[in-house]
N, C-alpha and C positions, 0 to 999 in steps of 0.2 A: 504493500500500500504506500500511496504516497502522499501530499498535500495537496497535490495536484486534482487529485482526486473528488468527486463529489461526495457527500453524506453517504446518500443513497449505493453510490458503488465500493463506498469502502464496507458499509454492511451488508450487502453482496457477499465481498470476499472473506467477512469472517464469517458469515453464516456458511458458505460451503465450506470453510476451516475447519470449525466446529461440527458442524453438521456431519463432516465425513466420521468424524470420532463416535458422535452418537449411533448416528446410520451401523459404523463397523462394529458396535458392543453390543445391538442389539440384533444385528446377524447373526454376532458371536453365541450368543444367549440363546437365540431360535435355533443355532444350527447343533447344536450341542440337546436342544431337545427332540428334536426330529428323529436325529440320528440313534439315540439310544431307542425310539418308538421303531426304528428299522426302515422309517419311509423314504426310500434312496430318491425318489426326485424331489422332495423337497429339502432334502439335506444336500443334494447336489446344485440344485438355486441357489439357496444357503451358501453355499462356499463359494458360488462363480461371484455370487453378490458380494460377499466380502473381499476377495480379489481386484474385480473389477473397483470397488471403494479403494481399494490401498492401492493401485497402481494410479487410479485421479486423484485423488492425493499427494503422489510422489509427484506429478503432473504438475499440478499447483505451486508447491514448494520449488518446483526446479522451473516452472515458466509462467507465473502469473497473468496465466489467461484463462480470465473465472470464466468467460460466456462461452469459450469452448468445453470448457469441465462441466459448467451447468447444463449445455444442450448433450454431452457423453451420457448422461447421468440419468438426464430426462428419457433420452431414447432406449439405454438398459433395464430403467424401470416399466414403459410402456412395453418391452419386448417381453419383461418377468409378468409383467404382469396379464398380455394374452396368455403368454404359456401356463400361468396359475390356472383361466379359467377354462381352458380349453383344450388342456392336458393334464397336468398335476394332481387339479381338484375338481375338475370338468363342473364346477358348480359356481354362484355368485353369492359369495358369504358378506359378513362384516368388515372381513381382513380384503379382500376385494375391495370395500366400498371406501376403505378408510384410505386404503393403497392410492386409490382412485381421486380421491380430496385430497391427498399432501402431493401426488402429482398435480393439479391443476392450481391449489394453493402457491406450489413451490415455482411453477413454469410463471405463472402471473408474476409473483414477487421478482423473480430473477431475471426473467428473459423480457416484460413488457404484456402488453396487452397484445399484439401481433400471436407472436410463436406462444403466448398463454391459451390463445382461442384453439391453435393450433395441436398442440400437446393433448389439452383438453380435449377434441374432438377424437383426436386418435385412441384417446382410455377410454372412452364415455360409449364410441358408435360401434367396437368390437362386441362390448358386453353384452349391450343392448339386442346384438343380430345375435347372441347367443342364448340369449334370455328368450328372446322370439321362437327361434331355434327350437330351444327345448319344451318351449309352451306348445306350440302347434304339433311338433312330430317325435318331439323327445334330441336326448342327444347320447349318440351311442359311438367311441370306438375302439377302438384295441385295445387300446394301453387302459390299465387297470389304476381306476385315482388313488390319492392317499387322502385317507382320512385323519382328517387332522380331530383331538381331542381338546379334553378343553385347557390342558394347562398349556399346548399350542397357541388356542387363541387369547387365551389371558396374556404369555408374553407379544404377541403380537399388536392387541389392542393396546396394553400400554405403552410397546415401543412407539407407536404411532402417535399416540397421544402427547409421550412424551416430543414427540418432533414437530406434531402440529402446536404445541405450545409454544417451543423454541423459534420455530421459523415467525408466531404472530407478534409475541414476545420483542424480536428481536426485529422484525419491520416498525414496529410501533414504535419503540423507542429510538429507531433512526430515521423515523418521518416525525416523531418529534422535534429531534434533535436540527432534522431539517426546515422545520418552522419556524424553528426560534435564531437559528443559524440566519434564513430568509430577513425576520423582521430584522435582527442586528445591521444584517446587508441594507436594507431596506432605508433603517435608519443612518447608517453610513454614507449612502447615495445622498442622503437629503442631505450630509452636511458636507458633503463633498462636491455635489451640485449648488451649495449655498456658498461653496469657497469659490470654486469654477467659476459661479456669477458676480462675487468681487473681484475675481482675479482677469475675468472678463473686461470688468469695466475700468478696473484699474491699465489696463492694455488699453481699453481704448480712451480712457483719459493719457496714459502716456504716448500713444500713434498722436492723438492732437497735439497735446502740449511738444512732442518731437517735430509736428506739421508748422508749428508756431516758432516755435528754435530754428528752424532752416529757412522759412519766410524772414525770419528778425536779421540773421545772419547773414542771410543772400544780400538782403538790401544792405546790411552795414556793409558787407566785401562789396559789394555791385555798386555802393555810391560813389567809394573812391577810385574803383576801377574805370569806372565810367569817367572820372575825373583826369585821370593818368593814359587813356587810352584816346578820349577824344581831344586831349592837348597833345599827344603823338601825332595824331591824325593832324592838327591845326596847322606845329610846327612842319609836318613834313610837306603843308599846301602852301607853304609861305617861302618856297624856292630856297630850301637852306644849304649851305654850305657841304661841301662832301664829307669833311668829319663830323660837322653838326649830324647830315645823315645818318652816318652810321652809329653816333651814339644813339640817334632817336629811332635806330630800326632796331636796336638792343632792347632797348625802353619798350618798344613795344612789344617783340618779341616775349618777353621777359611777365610783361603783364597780360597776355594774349595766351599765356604757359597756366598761369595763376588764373585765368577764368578756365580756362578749359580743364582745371582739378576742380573749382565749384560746381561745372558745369558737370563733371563725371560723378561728385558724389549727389548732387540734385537727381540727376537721371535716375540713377541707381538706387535709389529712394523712392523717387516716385513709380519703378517699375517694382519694388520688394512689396509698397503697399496697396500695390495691386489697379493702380490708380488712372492706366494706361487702358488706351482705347482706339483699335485702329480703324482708318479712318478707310474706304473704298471709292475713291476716286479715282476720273481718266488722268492719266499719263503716259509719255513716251518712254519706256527703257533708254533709248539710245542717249538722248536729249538728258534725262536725269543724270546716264554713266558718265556725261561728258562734263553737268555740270558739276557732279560731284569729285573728278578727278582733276578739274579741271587747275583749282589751284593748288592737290596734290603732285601733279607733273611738273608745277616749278618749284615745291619744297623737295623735291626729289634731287631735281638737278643743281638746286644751290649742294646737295651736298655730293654731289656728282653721280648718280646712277642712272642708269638707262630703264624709262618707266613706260612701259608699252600697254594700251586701252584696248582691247581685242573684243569688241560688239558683235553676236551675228548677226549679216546681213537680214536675213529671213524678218528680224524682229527692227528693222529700221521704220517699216510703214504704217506697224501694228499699234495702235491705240488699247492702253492694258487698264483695268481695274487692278487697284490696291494702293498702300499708303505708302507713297515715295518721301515721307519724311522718314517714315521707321526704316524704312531698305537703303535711304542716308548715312541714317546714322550705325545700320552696320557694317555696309561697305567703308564710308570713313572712318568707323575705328581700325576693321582690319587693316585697311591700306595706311593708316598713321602708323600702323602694329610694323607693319613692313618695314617702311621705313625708315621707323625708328631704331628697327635692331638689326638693318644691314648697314656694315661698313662701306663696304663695293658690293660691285654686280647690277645686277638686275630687280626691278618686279613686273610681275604679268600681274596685270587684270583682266579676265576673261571674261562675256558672259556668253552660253552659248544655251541657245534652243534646242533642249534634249527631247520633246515631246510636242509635237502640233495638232491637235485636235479640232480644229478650225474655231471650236466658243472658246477653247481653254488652252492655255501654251504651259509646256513644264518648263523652267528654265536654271540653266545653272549657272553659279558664280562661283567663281574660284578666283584668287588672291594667290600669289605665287611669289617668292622673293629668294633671292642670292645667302640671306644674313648667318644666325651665329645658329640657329638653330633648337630644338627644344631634347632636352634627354626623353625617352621614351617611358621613363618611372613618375616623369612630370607632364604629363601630356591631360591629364583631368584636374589635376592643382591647378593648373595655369588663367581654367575658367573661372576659380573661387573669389568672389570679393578680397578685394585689400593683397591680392595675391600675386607672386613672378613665380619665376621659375627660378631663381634663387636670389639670395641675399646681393650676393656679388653684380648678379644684374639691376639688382634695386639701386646700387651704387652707383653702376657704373651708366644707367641711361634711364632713372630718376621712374617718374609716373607714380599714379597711385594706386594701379592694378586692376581697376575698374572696367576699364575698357573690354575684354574679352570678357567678365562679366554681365556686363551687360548686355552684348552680343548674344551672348549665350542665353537671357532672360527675353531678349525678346523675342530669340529663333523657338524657346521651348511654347513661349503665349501660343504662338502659331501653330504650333505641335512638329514644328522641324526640328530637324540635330546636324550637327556641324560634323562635318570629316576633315580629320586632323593629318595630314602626314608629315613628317621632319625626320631628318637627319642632321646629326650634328655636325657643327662646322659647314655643311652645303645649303640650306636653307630649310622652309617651310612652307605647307599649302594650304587652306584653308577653303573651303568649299561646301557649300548647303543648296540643295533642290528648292524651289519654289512655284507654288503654279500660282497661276492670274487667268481667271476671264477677260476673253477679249471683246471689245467692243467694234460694236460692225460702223462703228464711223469710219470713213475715210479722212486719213489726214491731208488738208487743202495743202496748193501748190502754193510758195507764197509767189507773190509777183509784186516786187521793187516796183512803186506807180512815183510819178514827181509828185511831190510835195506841190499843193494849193494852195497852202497858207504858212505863212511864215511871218511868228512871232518876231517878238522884238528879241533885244539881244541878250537881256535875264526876261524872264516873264513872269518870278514870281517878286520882284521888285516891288510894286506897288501889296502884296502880300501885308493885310493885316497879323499878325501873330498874336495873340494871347496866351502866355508861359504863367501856369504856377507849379510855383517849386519854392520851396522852401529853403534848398541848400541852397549857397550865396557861392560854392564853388561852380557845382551843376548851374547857377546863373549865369557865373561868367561863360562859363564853356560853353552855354547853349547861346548867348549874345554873338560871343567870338565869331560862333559856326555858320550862326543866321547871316552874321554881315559880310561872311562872304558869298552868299546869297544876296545883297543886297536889302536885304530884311532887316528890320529896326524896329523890334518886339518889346510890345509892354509885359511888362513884369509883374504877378501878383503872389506875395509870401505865402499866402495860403488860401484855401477853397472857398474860404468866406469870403475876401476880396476877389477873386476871379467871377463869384454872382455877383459884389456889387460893378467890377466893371465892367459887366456883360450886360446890364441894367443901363447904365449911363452913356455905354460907348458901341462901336460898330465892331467887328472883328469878322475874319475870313475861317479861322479854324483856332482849335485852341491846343494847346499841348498840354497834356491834365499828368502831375505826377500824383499816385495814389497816397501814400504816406506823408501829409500834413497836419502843422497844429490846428487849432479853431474849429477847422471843420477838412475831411479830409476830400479827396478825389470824386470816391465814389457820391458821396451827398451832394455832393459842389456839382457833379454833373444832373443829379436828379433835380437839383432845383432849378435849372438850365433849360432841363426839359421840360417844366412847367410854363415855363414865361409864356405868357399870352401873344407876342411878337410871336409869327411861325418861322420868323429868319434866324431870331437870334432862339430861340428852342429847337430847331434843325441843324443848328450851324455844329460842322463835324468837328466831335473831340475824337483827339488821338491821347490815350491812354501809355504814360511811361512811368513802367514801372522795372524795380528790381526785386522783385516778390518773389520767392519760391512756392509759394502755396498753388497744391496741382489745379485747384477750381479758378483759377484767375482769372481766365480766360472766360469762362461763364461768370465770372462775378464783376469783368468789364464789358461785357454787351447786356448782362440784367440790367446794371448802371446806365444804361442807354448811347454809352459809349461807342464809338464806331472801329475804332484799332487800336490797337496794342503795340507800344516798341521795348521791348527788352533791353534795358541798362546791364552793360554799359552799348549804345548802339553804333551801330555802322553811319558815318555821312550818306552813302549812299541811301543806305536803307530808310535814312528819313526823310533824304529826299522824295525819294520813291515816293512815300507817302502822304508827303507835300502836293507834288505833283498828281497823285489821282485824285486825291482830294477838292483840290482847288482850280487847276486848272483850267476848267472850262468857265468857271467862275471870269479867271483871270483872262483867259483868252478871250 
């Protein structure tokens, strides 16, 4: 027996324990009376039964397997006990009947309700055609019965009794035992379900309070990143000198290093708590592979490698469903991975059309490089958060080990798996399956027409701005930026001044940073939306923020807000959004 064990099957195994002992003493006792009466078939039972009992027994003790010994035991009793009535004693007595009740008592207790009805039918429907038998035509044949007497059935009856006591005796008080066992579980659940559900909530007070830690902290790194990153960009637009250059391409470098570690551990955060969602939209493979490698093949060659982009043709015309921000950011990590950890040589980027089905394409990507290579005892470390592939590489080419983690987090959302090959010292490959629905659109020809209109020589010049922001760094930097735009934007510290000067003044677009005193972004735009004027309650805010919180993004378009730019941001990219915004306005 073990603990493993249930109530009920450990009292199983001592009842057949026990039981063999009783069962063999009171064989012993019958066959010692039979024998001296002269009756050879029933002292020959007698002994096969006691035999049979000591050999499941030794059974037991040498392989504790009760339900093979219980069903041995059952079928030697049902076989003793035709031959009692149908040879031995060609009759149906007490000792029959009683034989009869501890086999269906005992097959129930031990084996279930199944093999109990079972067992049961086989003692019960023998007798019965026997009993019939002998009522309608008699029963008569060769073999001459033994007449058992009555000090026969005295120890018979009480051996029986004695076993039918034992066997209820001892279910009873292990279906007790089993009740009270239950309720203890019972009541253990409820307080182990009552920990569960503090221990529940205390997780999800700490997932928020962690959600509110990487928001608070994104913006304190993202303020002054944003501060260090678009005065790089400032000085580098203001023609400077070749070593000024090159300190300010370090400077950037340097802080463009340091976003891209909050940017890996943000990712990887918001994909552990589950908070990612992909998106199914058209796009072109070729056109993404291009954009996305596009200013990897000059980080390539500043460090001299030869970086070849291998597209299949098959997939240049084809319009794909799926979400080319997540197939971004795992080709750019792999190929940063590349990279980063070849000295010389080469990388291939491949992708190739393994399967065309004309609604749906399989397609492969594969990542190929020259570099140092992976040992093969580290080939599933390598995926683990916070993780390389050894210390010595931690040293020697920095990172925070994220990046194939997350790869790896978001090929598994999809239900893909990455295939790994390397050797050391000759490089590594990296390659995952993907399929996409395709879209029966045809991608249009473009066709270069002349231009019919032409703007003046800045257009967003006459460009109203309304800037609140509350850092007076973020001020100046975003003054600086506008006026080489020709833009000369009012300023408001915080959200409550940006509604009164939305009230009193005309403006083209506003640039809303979320995190303010007084009153912050989000309110300052709701109240904006109210104003009774439909120009200045339409009039498009762009939302800048350095927030990590995953719902941003729905909590600036619930805000009524029109776009979002990520601090610290791109010149271009605010352009960009200058220009669709206003535009036609301006034009």
């Amino acid at each position: 027996m073990s603990k493993e064990q249930s109530f009920l099957d450990q009292a199983r195994i001592r009842l057949l324990y026990y039981g063999f002992f009783l069962i063999f003493v009171a064989l012993g006792a019958l066959y010692l009376n039979v024998y001296f009466q002269n009756q050879k078939m029933l002292a020959d039972t007698a002994l096969f039964l006691m035999g049979s009992v000591a050999v499941l027994f030794k059974y037991l003790t040498w392989r504790p397997d009760w339900r093979s010994a219980a069903h041995a035991l059952l079928i030697i009793g049902t076989l003793v006990n035709a031959s009692l009535v149908y040879a031995s004693m060609q009759t149906v007595n007490i000792i029959t009947v009683q034989v009869i009740i501890i086999v269906i008592v005992f097959s129930y207790y031990m084996l279930g309700q199944q093999w109990g009805l079972m067992y049961s039918l086989l003692n019960t429907v023998p007798v019965l055609v026997f009993m019939i038998i002998e009522y309608n035509s008699g029963y008569i044949i060769s073999i001459k019965p033994n007449k058992v007497d009555q000090s026969t059935i005295i120890i018979s009856l009480f051996a029986n009794f004695i076993l039918l006591i034992f066997i209820h005796s001892h279910f009873y008080t292990a279906f007790l035992k089993n009740i009270r066992h239950l309720k203890n579980s019972s009541r253990e659940q409820a307080r182990l379900y009552s920990k569960m559900e503090t221990a529940i909530e205390k997780a999800e007070k700490s997932a928020q309070a962690k959600s509110e830690f990487l928001s608070i902290m994104s913006h304190e790194i993202r303020t002054p990143l944003n501060a260090v990153i678009g005065m790089s960009n400032l000085l580098m637009m203001s023609n400077p000198r070749p070593d000024q250059r090159e300190n300010l391409e370090i400077l950037k470098f340097s802080a463009n290093n340091l976003l891209a570690i909050v940017n890996d551990v943000l990712d990887f955060s918001k994909i552990e708590s589950g908070k990612v969602v992909f998106e199914n939209i058209r796009f072109n493979l070729v056109e993404l592979m291009n954009n996305i490698c596009g200013g990897q093949i000059l980080k390539a060659e500043e460090k001299g490698l030869l970086f070849k982009l291998d597209v299949d043709s098959s997939l240049r015309d084809k319009v794909l469903f799926g979400d080319p921000t997540r197939i971004t950011q795992i080709i750019f990590n792999l190929v940063s991975n590349a990279i980063k950890f070849t000295p010389q040589g080469n990388i291939w980027v491949r992708v190739t059309c393994v399967e065309d089905r004309h609604n749906t394409v399989t397609v492969n990507f594969s990542v190929r490089d020259t570099g140092i290579g992976i040992e093969k005892e580290n080939l599933e470390s390598i995926f683990e958060p916070f993780t390389q592939e050894s210390l010595a590489t931690t040293r020697e080419y920095g990172g925070t080990g994220l990046g194939l983690a997350i790869v790896k987090r978001l090929l598994e959302l999809q239900e893909l798996q990455m295939t790994v090959n390397s050797t050391m010292g000759r490089g590594s490959e990296f390659s995952f399956h993907m399929e996409f629905p395709v879209s029966t659109e045809v991608l249009p020809v473009v066709v270069t027409a002349p231009e019919t209109k032409q703007f003046s020589e800045n257009p967003l010049a006459c460009l109203r701005v309304l800037i609140a922001e509350d850092n007076m760094v973020n001020v100046m930097l975003m003054k600086k930026l506008l006026s080489k735009w020709s833009i000369n934007p009012t300023i408001a510290e915080n959200g409550e001044r940006a509604v009164e000067f939305m009230q009193y003044g005309n403006f083209d677009i506003i640039l809303m940073d979320l995190q303010m005193p007084v009153m912050n972004g989000f309110d300052a735009a709701k109240e904006i939306r109210k104003m009774a004027d439909p120009k200045k309650s339409g009039i498009p805010i762009i939302a800048l923020t350095a927030s990590a919180l995953f719902d941003i993004k729905e909590q600036v378009y619930e805000a009524g807000m029109n776009d979002y730019v990520s601090k610290p941001f791109k010149p271009d990219e605010l352009l960009e959004k200058l220009n669709n915004y206003t535009l036609n306005k301006v034009g």
